[in-house]
C-alpha positions as YAML, in Angstrom:
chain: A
units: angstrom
residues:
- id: 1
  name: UNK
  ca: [238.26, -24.89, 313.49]
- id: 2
  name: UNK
  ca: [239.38, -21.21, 312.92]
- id: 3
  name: UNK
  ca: [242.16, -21.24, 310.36]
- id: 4
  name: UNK
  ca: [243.77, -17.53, 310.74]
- id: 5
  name: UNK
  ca: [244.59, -15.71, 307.74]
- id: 6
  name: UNK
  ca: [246.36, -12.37, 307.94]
- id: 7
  name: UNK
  ca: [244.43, -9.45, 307.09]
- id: 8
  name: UNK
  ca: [243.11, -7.71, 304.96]
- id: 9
  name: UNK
  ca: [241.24, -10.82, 303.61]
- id: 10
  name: UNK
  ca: [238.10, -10.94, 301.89]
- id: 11
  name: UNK
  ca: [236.62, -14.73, 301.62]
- id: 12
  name: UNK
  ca: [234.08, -14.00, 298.86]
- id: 13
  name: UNK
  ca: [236.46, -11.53, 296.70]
- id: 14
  name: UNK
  ca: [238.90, -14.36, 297.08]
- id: 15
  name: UNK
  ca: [237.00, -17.27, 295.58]
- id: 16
  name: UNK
  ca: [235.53, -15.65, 293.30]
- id: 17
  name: UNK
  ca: [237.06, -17.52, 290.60]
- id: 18
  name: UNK
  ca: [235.18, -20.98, 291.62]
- id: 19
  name: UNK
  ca: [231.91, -19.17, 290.95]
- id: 20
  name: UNK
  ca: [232.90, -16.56, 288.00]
- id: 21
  name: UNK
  ca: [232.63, -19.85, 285.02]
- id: 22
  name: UNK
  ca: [229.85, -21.58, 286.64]
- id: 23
  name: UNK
  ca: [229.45, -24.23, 289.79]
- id: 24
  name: UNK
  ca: [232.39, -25.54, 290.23]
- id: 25
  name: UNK
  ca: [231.90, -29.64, 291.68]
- id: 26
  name: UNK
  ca: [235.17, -29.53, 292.93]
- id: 27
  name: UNK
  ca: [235.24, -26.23, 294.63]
- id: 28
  name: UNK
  ca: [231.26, -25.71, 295.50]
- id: 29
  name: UNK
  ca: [230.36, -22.70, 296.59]
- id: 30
  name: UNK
  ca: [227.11, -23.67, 298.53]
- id: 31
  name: UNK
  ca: [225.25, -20.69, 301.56]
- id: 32
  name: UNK
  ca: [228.24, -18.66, 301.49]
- id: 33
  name: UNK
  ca: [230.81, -21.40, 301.78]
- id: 34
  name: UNK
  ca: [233.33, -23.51, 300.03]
- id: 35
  name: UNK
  ca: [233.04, -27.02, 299.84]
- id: 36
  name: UNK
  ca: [235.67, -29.53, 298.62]
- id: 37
  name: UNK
  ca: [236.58, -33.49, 299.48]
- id: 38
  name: UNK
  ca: [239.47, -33.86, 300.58]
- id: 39
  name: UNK
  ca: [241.06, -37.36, 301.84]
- id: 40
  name: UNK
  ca: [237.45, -39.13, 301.33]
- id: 41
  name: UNK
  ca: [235.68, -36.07, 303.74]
- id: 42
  name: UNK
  ca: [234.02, -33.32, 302.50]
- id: 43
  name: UNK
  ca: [234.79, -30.41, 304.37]
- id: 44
  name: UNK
  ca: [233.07, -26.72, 304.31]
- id: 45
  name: UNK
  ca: [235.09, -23.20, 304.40]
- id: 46
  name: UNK
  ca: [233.64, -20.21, 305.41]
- id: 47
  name: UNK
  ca: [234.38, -16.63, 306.41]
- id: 48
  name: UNK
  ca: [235.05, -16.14, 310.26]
- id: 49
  name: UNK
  ca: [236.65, -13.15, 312.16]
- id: 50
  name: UNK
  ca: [240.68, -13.12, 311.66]
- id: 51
  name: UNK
  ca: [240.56, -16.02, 308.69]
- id: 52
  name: UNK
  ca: [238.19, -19.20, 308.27]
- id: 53
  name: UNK
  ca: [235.94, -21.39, 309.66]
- id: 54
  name: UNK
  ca: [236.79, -25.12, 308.50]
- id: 55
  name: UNK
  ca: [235.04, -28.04, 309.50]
- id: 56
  name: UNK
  ca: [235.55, -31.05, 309.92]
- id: 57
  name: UNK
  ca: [239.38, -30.16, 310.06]
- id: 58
  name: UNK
  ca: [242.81, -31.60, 310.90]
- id: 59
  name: UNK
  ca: [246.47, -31.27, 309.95]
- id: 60
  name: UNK
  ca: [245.79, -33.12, 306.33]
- id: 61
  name: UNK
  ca: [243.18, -30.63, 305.56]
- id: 62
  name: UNK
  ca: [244.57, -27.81, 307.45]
- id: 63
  name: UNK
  ca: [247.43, -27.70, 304.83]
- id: 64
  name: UNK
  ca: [244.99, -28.30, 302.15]
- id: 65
  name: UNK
  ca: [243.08, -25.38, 302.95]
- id: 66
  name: UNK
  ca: [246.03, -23.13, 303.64]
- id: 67
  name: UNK
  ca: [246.95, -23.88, 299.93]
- id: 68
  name: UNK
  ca: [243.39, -23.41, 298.51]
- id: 69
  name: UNK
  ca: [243.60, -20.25, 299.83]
- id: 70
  name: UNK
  ca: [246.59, -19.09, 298.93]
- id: 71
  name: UNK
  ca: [248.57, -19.21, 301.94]
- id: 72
  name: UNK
  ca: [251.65, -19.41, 300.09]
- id: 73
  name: UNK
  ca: [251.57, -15.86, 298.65]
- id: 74
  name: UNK
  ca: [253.80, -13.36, 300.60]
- id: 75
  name: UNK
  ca: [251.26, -10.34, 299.88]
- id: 76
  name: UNK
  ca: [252.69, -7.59, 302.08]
- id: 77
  name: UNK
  ca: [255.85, -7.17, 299.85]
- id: 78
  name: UNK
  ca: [253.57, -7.03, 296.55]
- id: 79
  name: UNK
  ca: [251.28, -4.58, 297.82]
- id: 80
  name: UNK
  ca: [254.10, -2.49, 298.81]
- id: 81
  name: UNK
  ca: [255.27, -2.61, 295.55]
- id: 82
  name: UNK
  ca: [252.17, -2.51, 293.92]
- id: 83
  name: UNK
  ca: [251.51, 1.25, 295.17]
- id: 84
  name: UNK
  ca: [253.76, 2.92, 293.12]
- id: 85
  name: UNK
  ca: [252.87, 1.26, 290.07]
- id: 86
  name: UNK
  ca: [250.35, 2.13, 287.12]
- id: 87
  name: UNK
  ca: [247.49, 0.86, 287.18]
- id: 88
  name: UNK
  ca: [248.33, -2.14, 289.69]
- id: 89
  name: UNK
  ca: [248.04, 0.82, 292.22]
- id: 90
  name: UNK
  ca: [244.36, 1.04, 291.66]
- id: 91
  name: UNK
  ca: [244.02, -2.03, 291.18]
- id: 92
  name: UNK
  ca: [245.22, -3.61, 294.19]
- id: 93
  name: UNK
  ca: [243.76, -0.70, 296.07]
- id: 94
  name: UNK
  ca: [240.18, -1.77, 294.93]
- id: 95
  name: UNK
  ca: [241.16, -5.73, 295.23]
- id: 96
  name: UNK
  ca: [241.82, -4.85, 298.83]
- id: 97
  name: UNK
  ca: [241.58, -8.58, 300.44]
- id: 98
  name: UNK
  ca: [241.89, -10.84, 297.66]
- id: 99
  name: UNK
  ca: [244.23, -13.47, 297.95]
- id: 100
  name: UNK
  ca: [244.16, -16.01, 294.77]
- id: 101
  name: UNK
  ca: [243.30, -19.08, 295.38]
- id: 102
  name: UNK
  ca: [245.76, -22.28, 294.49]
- id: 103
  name: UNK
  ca: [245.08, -25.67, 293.05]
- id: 104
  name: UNK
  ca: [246.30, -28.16, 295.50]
- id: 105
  name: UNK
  ca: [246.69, -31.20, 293.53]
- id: 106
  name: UNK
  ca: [248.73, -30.90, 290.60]
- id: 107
  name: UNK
  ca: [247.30, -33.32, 288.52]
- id: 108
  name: UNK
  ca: [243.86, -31.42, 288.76]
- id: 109
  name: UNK
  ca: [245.88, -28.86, 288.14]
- id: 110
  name: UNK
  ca: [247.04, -29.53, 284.89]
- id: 111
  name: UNK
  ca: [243.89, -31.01, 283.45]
- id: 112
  name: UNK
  ca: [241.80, -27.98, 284.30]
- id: 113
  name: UNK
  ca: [244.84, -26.28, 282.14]
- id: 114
  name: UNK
  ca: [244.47, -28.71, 279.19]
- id: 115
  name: UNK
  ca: [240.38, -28.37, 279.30]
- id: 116
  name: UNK
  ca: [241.18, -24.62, 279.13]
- id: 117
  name: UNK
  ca: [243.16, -24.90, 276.01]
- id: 118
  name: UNK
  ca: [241.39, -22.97, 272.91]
- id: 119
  name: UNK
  ca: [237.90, -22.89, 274.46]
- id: 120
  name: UNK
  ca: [236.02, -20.66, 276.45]
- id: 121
  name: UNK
  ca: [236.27, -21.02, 280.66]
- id: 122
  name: UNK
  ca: [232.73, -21.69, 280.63]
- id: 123
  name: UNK
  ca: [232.79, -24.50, 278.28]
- id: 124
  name: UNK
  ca: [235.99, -26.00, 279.92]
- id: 125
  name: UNK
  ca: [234.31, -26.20, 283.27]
- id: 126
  name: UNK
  ca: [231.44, -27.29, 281.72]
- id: 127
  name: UNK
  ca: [233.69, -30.59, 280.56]
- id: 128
  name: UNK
  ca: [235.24, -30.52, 283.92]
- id: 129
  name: UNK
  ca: [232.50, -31.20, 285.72]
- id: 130
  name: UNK
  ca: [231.12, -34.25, 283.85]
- id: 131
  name: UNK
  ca: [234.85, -35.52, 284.11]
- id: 132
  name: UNK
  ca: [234.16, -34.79, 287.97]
- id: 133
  name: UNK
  ca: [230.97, -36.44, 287.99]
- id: 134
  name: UNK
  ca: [231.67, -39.15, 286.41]
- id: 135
  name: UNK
  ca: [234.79, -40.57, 287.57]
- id: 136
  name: UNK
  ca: [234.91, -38.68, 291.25]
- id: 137
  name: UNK
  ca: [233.99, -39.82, 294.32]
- id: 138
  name: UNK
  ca: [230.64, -37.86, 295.53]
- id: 139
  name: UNK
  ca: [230.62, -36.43, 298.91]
- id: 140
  name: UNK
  ca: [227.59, -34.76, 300.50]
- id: 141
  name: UNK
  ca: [227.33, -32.08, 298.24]
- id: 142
  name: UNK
  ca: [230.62, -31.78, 296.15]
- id: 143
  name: UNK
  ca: [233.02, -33.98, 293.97]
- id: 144
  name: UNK
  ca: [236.60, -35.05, 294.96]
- id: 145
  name: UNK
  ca: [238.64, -34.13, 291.70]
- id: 146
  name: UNK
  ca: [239.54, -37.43, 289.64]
- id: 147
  name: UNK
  ca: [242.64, -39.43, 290.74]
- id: 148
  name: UNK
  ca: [245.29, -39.45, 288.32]
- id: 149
  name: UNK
  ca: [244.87, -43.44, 288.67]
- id: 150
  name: UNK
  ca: [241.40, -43.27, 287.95]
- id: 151
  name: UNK
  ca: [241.85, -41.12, 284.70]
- id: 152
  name: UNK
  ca: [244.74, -43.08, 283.77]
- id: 153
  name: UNK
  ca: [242.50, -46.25, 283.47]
- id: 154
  name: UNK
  ca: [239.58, -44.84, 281.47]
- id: 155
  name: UNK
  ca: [239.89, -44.80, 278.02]
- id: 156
  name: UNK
  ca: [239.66, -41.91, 274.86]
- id: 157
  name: UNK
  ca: [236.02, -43.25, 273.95]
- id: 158
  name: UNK
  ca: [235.30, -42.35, 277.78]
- id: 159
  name: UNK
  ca: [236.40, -38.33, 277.85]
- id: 160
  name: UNK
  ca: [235.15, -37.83, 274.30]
- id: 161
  name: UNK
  ca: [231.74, -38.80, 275.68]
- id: 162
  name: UNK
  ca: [231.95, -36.42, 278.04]
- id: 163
  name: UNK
  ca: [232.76, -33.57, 275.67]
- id: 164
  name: UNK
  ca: [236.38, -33.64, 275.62]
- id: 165
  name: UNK
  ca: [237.94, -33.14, 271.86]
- id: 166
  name: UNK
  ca: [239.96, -36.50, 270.40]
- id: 167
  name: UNK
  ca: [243.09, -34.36, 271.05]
- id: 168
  name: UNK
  ca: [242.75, -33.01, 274.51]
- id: 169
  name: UNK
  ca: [241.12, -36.50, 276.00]
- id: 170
  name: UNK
  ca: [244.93, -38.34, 274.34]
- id: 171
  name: UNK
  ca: [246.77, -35.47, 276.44]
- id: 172
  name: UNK
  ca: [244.67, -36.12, 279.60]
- id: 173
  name: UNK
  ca: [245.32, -39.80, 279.40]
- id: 174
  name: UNK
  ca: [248.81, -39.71, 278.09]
- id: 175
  name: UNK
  ca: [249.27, -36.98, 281.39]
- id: 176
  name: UNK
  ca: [247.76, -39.47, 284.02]
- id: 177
  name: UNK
  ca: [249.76, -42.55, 282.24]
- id: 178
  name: UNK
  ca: [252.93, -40.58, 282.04]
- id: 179
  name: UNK
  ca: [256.10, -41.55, 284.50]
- id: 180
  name: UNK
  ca: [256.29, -37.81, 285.24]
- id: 181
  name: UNK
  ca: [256.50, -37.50, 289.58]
- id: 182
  name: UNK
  ca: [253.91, -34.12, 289.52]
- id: 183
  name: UNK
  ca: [254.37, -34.05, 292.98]
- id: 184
  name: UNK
  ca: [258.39, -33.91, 292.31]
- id: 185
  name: UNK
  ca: [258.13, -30.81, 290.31]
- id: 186
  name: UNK
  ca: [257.55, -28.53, 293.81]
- id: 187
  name: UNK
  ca: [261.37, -29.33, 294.31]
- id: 188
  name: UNK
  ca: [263.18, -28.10, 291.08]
- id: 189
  name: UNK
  ca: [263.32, -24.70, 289.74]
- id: 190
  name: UNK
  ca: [261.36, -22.83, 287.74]
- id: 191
  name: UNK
  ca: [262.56, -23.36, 284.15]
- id: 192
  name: UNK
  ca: [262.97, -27.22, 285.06]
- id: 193
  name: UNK
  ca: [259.61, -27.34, 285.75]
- id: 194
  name: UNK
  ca: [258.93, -25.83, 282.69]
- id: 195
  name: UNK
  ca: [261.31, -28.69, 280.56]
- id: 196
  name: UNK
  ca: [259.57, -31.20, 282.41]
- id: 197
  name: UNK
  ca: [255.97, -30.60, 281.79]
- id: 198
  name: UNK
  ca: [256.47, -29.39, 278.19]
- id: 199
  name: UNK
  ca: [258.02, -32.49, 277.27]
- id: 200
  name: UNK
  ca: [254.83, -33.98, 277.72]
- id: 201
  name: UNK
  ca: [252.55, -33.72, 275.14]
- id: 202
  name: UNK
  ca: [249.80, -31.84, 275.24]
- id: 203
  name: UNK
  ca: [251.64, -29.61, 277.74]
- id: 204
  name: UNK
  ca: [252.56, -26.30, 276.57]
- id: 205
  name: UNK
  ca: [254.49, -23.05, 277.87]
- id: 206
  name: UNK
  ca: [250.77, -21.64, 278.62]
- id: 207
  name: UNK
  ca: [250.35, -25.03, 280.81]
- id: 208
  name: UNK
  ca: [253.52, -25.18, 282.45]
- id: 209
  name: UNK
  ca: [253.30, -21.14, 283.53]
- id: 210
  name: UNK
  ca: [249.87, -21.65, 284.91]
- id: 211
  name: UNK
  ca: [251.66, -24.52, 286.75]
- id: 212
  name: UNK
  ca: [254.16, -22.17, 288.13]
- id: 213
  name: UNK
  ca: [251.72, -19.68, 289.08]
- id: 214
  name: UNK
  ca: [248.19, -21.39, 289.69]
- id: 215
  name: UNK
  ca: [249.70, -24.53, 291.69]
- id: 216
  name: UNK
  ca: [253.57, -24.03, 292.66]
- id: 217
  name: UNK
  ca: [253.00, -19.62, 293.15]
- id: 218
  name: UNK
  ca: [256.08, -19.37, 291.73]
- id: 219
  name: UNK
  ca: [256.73, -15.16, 292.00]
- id: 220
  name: UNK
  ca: [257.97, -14.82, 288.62]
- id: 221
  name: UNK
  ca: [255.39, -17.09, 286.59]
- id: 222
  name: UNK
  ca: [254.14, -14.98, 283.73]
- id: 223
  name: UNK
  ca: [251.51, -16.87, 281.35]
- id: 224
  name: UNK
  ca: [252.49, -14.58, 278.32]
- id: 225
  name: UNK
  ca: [250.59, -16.52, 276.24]
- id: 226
  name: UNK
  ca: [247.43, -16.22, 278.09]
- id: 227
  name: UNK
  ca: [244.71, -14.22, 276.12]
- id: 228
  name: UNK
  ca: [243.47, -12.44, 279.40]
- id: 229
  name: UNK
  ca: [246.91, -11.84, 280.50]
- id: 230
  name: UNK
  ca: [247.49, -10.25, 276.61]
- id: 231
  name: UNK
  ca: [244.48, -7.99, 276.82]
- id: 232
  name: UNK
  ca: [245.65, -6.38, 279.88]
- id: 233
  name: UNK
  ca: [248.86, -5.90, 278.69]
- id: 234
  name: UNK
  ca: [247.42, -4.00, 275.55]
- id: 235
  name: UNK
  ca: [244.47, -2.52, 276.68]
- id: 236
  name: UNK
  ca: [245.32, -1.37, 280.61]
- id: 237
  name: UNK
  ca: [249.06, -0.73, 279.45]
- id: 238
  name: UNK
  ca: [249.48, -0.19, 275.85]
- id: 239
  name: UNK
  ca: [252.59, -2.55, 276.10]
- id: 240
  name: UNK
  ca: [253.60, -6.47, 274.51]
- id: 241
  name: UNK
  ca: [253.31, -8.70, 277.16]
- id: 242
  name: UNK
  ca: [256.53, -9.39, 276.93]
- id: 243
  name: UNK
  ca: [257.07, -6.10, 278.06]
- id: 244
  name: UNK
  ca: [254.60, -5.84, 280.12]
- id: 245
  name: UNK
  ca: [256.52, -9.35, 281.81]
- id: 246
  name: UNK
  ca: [259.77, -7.73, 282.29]
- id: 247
  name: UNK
  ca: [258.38, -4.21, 283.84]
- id: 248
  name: UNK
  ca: [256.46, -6.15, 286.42]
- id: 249
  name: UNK
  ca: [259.25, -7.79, 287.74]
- id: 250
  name: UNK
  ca: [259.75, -9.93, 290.52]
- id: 251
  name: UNK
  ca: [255.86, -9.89, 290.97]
- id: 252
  name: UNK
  ca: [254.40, -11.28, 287.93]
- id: 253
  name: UNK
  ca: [252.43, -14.16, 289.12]
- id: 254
  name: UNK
  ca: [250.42, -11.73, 291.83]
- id: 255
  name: UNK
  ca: [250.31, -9.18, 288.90]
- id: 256
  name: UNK
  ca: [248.62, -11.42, 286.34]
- id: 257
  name: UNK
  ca: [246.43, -12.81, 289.29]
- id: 258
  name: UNK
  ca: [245.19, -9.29, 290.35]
- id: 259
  name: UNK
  ca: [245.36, -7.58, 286.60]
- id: 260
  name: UNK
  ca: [242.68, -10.68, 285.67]
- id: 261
  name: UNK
  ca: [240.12, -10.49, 288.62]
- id: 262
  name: UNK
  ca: [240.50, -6.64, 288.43]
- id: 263
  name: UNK
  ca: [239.18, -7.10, 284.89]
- id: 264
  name: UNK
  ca: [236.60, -9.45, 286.09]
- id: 265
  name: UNK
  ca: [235.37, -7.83, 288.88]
- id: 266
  name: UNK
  ca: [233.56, -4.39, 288.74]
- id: 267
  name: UNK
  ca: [234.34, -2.12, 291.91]
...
């Protein structure tokens, strides 16, 4: 089925990011495709004229997809914007086509944040993928994330196994065992979201902003705390990221998301 997908969009450019840290078991990138499970089926994405070829698809993975993919992002009004700015003019120019990619569960969500926590990308993907492995459900060729319910039964002994520090295994478990309603979250405002995820332990401001951004695309997330998002505030900018935050106002979620693969990516 061809999901549509307005242009400019590059596939590859866009999903970058499940191939820059590694292979990815949840997001496979397999003969120029994308494969994830979703709802017990493992589905493939690939680039098609005017969007994306998905198959097998159906509503439930339609709007899966259209997350993944970053449907939610209204890019036309940020690229507008973008072209009058330093260095996001250049930028975006040579990104021409990339729209980020979203998580679409939010409990995957956050436990790819707490893996991420003081470590290396490579090394958090790393533990990822044995969590993936070992407590997902295999399809053909990729791994359907662990369910929260799943997690939430396993025990400390279990993640640290698998690579996962004595501290950061107690947050995952805590996280899946929690009362918190993730999927609740979508419906309450930005700082709320924040309170509610930071009370949490284990769950920090850097978390709960790549919450906003990464999984809710929130327009005004800004992961100030993030050390890529820091660099390009000093280095491209010369500027705190504080700073850096307020200039790039109401577009600081794209901003961070295009500043960080423009890093990434040569042109």
């Amino acid at each position: 089925m061809l999901l549509r997908i307005p242009d400019p969009y590059d596939f590859d450019l866009s999903t970058e990011r499940f191939r820059a840290f590694g292979t990815d078991l949840a997001n496979l990138w397999h003969e120029d495709g994308l494969h994830r499970v979703v709802g017990g089926r493992e589905i493939r994405i690939e680039a098609a004229a005017g969007g994306v070829e998905v198959t097998p698809c159906d509503a439930g993975v339609e709007a899966v997809v259209r997350k993944l993919l970053g449907a939610e992002f209204d890019l036309p009004p940020f690229i507008g914007w973008a072209a009058g700015q330093p260095v996001l003019a250049g930028i975006v120019s040579r990104l021409a086509g990339f729209r980020p990619p979203l998580a679409t569960d939010p409990f995957e969500s956050l436990v790819t944040s707490i893996t991420a926590q003081q470590v290396s990308l490579f090394a958090a993907l790393a533990i990822r993928n044995r969590l993936t492995e070992r407590f997902g459900e295999r399809g053909e060729l990729a791994y359907a994330f662990p369910a929260r319910e799943r997690v939430a039964a396993v025990s400390e002994d279990e993640l640290v196994a698998l690579g996962f520090s004595r501290r950061k295994a107690e947050y995952v478990i805590g996280l899946a065992r929690s009362d918190l309603d993730l999927n609740a979250l979508a419906t309450l405002d930005d700082d709320e979201v924040r309170a509610r995820l930071t009370a949490v332990r284990g769950l920090g401001p850097w978390t709960a902003e790549w919450f906003l951004a990464r999984h809710l695309a929130r327009p005004r997330a800004w992961p100030a705390g993030d050390l890529g998002v820091r660099k390009a505030a000093e280095s491209l900018y010369g500027l705190g990221v504080h700073e850096l935050g307020r200039r790039l106002d109401p577009f600081q979620n794209l901003s961070a998301q295009y500043l960080l693969t423009g890093m990434r990516v040569s042109g």
